[in-house]
N, C-alpha and C positions, 0 to 999 in steps of 0.2 A: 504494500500500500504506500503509493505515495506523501509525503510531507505536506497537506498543503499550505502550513504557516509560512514557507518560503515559494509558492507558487507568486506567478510574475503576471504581475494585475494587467488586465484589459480594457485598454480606451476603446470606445466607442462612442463615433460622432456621424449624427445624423441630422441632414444637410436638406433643408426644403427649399427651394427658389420657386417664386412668383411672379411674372410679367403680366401686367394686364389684369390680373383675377387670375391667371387660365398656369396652373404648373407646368413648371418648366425642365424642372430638376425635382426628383425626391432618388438619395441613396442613402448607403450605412457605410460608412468604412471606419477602419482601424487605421491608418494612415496618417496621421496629421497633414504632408505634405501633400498629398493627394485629393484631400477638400480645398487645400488653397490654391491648387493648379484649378480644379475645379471653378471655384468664386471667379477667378480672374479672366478664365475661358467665357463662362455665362455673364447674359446680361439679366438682369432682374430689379424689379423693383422694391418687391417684400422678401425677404429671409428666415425662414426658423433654423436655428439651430440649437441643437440638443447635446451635450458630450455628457456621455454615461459611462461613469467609474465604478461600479459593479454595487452589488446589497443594495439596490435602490438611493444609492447617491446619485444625483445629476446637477448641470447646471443648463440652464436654455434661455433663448429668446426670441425676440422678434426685434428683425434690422433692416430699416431701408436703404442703407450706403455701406456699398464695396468695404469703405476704409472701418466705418465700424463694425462688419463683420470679420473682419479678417483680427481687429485686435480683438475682439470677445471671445476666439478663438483660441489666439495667440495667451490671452487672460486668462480662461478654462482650462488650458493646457499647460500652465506654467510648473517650471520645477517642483518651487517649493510646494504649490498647493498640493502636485501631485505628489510628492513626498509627506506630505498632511495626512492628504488622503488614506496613502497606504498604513502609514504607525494608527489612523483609528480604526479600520479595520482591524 
């Protein structure tokens, strides 16, 4: 049986765009960099985004502009929090 007190936590961020009313984009990735190639490819007007740290931790929102999605991103994903995250688990 494995350890899981040393298993290696999983981000999850889930990525909605809206142009118009009408979706543009909805995925899930593990990636960091791969949402933000994403953001910068699409155009959108509205944004959800969701990053899920495991046991019903999250953070989310809703974002009309490029720049402040990418730093509530870059904010949800930061070392230390993630580092937070894992010692309350």
């Amino acid at each position: 049986m494995k350890n899981r007190k040393y298993r290696r936590q999983k981000l999850g961020i889930h990525l909605t765009l809206y142009e118009k009313g009408e979706l543009v984009l909805d995925i899930k990735k593990r990636i960091k960099s791969r949402v933000v190639n994403l953001i910068k490819a699409k155009s959108f007007d509205k944004a959800y985004l969701r990053v899920s740290y495991g046991r019903g931790l999250f953070n989310s929102g809703l974002y009309t502009s490029r720049k402040g999605l990418v730093h509530a991103l870059n904010a949800f994903t930061e070392k230390n929090l993630l580092e937070e995250i894992k010692d309350f688990g």
